[in-house]
N, C-alpha and C positions, 0 to 999 in steps of 0.2 A: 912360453911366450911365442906367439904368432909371429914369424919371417915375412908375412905379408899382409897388407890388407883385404878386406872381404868386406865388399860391399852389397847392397840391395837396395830397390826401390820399395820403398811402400809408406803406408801411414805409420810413423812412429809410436805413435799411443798405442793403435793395435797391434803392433810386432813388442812393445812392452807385455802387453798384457799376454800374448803366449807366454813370453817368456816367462812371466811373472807366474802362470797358472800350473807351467811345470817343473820350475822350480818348488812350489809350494806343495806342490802334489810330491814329489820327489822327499824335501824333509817331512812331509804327512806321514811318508809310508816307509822311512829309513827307524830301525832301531836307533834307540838311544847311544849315543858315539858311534854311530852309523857314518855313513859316507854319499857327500851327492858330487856326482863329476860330471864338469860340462864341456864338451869337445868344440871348438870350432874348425872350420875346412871347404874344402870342396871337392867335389866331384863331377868328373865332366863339366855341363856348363850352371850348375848348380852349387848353390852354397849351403853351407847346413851347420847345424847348431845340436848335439845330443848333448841330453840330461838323463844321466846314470843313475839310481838311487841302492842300495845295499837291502832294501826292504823285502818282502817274503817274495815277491813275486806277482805274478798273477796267472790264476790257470789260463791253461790253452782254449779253454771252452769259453772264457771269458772275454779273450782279447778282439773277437770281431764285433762285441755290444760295446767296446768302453767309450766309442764314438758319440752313443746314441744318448738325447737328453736323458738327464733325470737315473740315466744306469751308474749303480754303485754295485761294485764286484761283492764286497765282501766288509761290512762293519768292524769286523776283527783285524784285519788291514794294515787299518790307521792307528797309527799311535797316539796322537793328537784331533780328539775330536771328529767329527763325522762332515763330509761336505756335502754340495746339494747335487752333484752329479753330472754338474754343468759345466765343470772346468775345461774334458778334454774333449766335449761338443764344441765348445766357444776356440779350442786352440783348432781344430778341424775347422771350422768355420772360417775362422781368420785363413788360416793360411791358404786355405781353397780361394779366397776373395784376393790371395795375392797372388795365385797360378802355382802355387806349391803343393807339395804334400806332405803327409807325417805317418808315420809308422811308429807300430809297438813292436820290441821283441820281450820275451821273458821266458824264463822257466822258473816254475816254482821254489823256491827257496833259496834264490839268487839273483832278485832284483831285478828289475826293467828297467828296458833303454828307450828310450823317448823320441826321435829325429824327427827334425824339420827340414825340409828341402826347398829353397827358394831358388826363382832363378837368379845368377849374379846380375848384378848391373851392367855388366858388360853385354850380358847377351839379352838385354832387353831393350 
């Protein structure tokens, strides 16, 4: 449980819809009784939200296209069907239209972590 609150400005619907697109990418790509974990906090004068998933990974040679429309790392991936490529362009998009940024880390065979970086409401 959060000891404080963590605020942000921005359009509500579109700070859903990150949200919504890496959660669902996260259980996409988590084995069966897998594990998706999501942090909130902050840093400096930013606030940030990570979504952890248990799923394979993603190579390193992968992680600088998974911005880009229409790019899908790997169909073997997903556990649940195939998506259109679009999910973690549209989460970069959003949160670039809100002064944030988002980072991938991974190593293969141990899941990626997902962050968003907003500025807090304080400092805007």
């Amino acid at each position: 449980m959060l000891d404080q609150t963590i605020t942000v400005w921005g359009n509500i619907d579109q700070l859903k819809q990150v949200l919504t697109n890496l959660l669902d990418n996260a259980i996409k790509h988590s084995e069966a009784g897998g594990a998706v974990r999501v942090v909130l906090g902050t840093n400096n004068n930013d606030a940030f939200i990570s979504v952890e998933d248990s799923g394979p990974g993603i190579p390193k040679e992968a992680l600088e296209n998974i911005w880009e429309r229409f790019y899908k790392v790997d169909k073997s991936r997903s556990r649940r069907g195939t998506g259109t490529g679009l999910g973690l362009s549209i989460v970069n998009k959003i949160v670039e239209m809100h002064g944030g940024k988002v980072s991938a880390e991974s190593e293969p065979g141990h899941g990626a972590v997902f962050t968003v970086y907003l500025p807090s409401a304080e400092q805007a």
